[in-house]
C-alpha positions in Angstrom: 48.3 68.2 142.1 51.9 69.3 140.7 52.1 72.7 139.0 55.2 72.6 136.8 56.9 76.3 136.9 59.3 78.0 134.2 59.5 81.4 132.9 56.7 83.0 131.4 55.1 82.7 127.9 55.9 86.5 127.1 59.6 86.1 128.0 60.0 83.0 125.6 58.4 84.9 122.6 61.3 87.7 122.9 64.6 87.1 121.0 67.4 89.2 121.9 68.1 91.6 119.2 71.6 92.6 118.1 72.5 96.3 116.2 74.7 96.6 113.5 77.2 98.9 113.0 76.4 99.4 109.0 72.6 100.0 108.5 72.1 100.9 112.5 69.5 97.8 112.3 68.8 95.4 114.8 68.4 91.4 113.9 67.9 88.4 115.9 71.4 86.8 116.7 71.5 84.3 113.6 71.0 87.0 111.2 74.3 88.2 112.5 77.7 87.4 111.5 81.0 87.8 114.1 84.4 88.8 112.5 86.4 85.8 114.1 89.5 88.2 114.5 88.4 91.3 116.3 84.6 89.9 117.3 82.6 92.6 115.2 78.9 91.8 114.8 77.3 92.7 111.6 74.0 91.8 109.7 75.3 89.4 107.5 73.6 91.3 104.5 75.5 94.4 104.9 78.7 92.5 105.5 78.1 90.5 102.2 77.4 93.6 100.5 80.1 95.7 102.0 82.6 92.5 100.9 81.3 92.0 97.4 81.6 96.0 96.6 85.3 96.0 97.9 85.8 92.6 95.8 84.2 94.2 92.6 85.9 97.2 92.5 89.5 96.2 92.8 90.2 97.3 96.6 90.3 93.7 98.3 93.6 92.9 98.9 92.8 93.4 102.3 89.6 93.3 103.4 89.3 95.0 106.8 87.0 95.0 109.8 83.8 97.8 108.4 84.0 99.6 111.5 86.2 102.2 111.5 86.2 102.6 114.9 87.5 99.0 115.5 90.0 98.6 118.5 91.8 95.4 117.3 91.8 96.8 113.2 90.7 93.4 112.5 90.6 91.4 108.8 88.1 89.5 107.4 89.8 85.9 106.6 89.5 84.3 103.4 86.9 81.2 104.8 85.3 84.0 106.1 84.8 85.9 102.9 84.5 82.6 100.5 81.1 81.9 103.2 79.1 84.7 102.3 80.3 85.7 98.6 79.3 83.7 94.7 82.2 81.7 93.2 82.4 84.1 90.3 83.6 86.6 92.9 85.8 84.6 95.5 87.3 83.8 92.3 88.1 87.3 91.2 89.4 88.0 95.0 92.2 85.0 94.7 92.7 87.0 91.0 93.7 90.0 93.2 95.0 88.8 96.0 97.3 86.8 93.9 97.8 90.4 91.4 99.0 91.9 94.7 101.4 89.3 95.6 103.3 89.2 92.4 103.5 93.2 91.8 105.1 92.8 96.0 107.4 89.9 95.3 110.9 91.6 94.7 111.9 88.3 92.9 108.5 88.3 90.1 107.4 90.5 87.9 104.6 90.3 85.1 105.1 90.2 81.5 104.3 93.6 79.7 103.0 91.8 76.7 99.1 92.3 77.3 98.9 88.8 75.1 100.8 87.0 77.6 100.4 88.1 80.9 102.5 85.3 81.9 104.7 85.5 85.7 108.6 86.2 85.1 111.1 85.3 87.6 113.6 88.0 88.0 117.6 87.6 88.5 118.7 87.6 91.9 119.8 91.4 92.1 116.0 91.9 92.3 114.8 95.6 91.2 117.8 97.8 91.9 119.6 97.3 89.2 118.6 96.3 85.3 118.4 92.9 84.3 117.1 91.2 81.0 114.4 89.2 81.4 113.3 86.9 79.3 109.3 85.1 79.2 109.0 81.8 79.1 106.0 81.9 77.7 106.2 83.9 74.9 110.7 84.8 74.5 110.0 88.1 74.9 113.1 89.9 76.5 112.7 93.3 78.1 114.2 95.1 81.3 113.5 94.0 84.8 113.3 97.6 85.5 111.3 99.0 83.0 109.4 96.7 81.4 111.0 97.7 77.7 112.7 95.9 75.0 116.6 94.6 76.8 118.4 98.2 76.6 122.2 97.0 77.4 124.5 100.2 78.3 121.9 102.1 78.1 119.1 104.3 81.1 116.1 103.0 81.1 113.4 105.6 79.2 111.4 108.0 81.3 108.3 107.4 78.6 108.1 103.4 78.5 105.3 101.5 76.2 103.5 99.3 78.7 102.9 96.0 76.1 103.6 94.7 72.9 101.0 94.4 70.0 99.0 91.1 70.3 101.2 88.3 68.1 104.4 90.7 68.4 107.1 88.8 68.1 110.0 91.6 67.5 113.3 92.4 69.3 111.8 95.9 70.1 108.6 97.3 71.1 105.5 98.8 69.4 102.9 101.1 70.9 100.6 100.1 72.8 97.2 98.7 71.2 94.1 100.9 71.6 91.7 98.4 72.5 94.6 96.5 74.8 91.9 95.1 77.6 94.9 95.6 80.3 97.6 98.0 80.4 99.5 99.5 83.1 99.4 103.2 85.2 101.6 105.0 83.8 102.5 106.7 87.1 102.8 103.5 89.8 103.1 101.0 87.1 100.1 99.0 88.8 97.8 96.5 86.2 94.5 97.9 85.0 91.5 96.4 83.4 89.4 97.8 81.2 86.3 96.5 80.3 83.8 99.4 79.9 83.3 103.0 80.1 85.1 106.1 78.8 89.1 106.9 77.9 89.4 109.1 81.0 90.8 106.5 83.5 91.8 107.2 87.0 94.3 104.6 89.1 92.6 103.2 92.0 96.3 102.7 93.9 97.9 106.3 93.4 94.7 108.4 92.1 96.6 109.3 88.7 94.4 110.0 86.1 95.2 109.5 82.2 93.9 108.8 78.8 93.6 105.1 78.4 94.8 105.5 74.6 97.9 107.0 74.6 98.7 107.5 78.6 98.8 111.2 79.1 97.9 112.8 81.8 94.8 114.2 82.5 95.6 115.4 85.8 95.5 118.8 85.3 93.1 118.5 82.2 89.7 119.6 84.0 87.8 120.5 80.6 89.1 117.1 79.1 90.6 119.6 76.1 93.1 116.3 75.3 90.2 114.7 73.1 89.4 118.0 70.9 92.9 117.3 68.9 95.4 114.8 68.0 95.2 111.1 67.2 92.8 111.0 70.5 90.2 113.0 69.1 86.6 112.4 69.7 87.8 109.1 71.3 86.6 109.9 74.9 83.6 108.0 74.3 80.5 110.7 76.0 78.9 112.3 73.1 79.2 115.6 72.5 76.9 117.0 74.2 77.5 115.6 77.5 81.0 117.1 76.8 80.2 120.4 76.6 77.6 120.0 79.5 80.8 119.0 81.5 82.7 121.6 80.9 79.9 124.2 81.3 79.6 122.6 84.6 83.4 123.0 85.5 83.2 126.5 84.3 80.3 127.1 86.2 81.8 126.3 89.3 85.0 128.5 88.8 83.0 131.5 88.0 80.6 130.8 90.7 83.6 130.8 93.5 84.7 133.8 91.4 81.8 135.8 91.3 81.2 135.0 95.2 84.7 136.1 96.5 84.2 139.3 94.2 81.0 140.1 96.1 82.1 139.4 99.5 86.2 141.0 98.7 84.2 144.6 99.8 82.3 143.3 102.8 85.4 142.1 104.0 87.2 145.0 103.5 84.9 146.8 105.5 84.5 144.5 108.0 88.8 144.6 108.8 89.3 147.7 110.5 86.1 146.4 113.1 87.8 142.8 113.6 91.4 144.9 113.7 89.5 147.5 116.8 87.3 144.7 118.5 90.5 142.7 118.3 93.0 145.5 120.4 89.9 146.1 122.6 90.1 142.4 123.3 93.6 142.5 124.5 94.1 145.3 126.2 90.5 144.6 128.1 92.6 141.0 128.9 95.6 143.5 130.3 93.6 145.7 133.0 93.4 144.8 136.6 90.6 143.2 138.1 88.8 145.5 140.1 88.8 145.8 143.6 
């Protein structure tokens, strides 16, 4: 009689389970995915998740390893990304990465006419110095520099309109449309989409915020006082009641930090000429001779 031997039942029922870095989990191997550049494991949920929230918000022109800890700061590479994400949004990725590209490219540059949107070459002397450029797509001429109407012999503006007025066809430029589904930051010049939400915006690439409307800036503007007056008034779009709830909030904070370093200003001053004593006492304690 021939006994056949192999390992035991119990250690066939066990698959080896792998942690992820994300959710602190731990999957069987094939519900894991391997960055193919810096050989990261991740539950391929989280990583799709982690991806898609990246893509959807407007930061994935790179798209880096999760972990922040990674020795080899690896990427994730675009048949990596384009495997675990919907078409809708491996489209809108190309749509950024290619966004990016342009707003690099020393010799491109994108129309300022939200109409057109169209890709301009620029002249060969690149940024440094103003050139006219003209669209092919829609003969609109404007400055290489600043994006306004051709200016010859003259500085470009400091305060520059961003685009013309859809079916603008004028040698100079008009303000800006309201409703203008793209503009540009008024502070790094960087392309911004709009498609819900309230006037206050905030830049993703430099953090500036401003009123969508007219481009001020809010930076400084903590109660949001821009939208009580002028031809932005009422325009935030909050009610307002949730405006006044806002800025109770802000001023509750101030007064609270207010109120708390008025109680405590005493205390402290009471409590200086101890740390001042316990302080010499320290030292000179550090200066005596051990004893013998």
């Amino acid at each position: 009689m021939t006994t056949a031997w192999g390992p035991p039942a119990w250690d066939l029922a066990l698959d080896p389970l792998v942690s992820c870095k994300l959710c602190l989990g731990a999957y069987p191997l094939e519900q894991m995915t391997t960055l193919a550049q810096c050989r990261c494991v991740f539950c391929t949920l989280c990583l799709k998740q982690y991806v898609e929230l990246l893509i959807r918000e407007g930061f994935a022109t790179t798209i880096s390893c999760p972990d922040a800890a990674c020795p080899k700061q690896g990427r994730l590479q675009e048949h990596e990304i384009e495997c675990m994400v919907a078409a809708e949004i491996m489209q809108r990725y190309k749509k950024l990465q290619f966004e990016r590209e342009v707003l690099l490219d020393p010799c491109r540059t994108w129309c300022p006419v939200s109409a057109c949107q169209a890709v301009c070459p620029l002249p060969e002397l690149g940024l440094q110095t103003p050139q006219p450029v003209r669209c092919q797509a829609c003969a609109t001429e404007f400055c290489s520099t600043c994006k306004a109407s051709w200016h010859p012999g003259r500085g470009c503006p400091e305060t520059t309109p961003m685009a013309f007025l859809p079916g603008d066809t004028s040698s100079g430029f008009r303000p800006e449309e309201d409703d203008a589904p793209i503009k540009r930051c008024p502070k790094c010049k960087v392309y911004i989409e709009r498609d819900e939400g309230c006037a206050q915006m905030m830049c993703k690439n430099c953090k500036h915020a401003f009123c969508w409307y007219c481009l001020e800036s809010l930076d400084d503007d903590f109660l949001l006082i821009h939208y009580d007056k002028g031809p932005c008034r009422n325009k935030l779009g909050h009610s307002r009641a949730s405006v006044i709830w806002h800025r109770t909030q802000v001023v509750g904070i101030f007064a609270g930090f207010g109120l708390l370093l008025l109680v405590a200003s005493p205390f402290l001053l009471l409590a200086t000429p101890f740390v001042l004593c316990c302080k010499c006492k320290c030292s000179k304690g550090d200066d005596d001779p051990l004893p013998t």
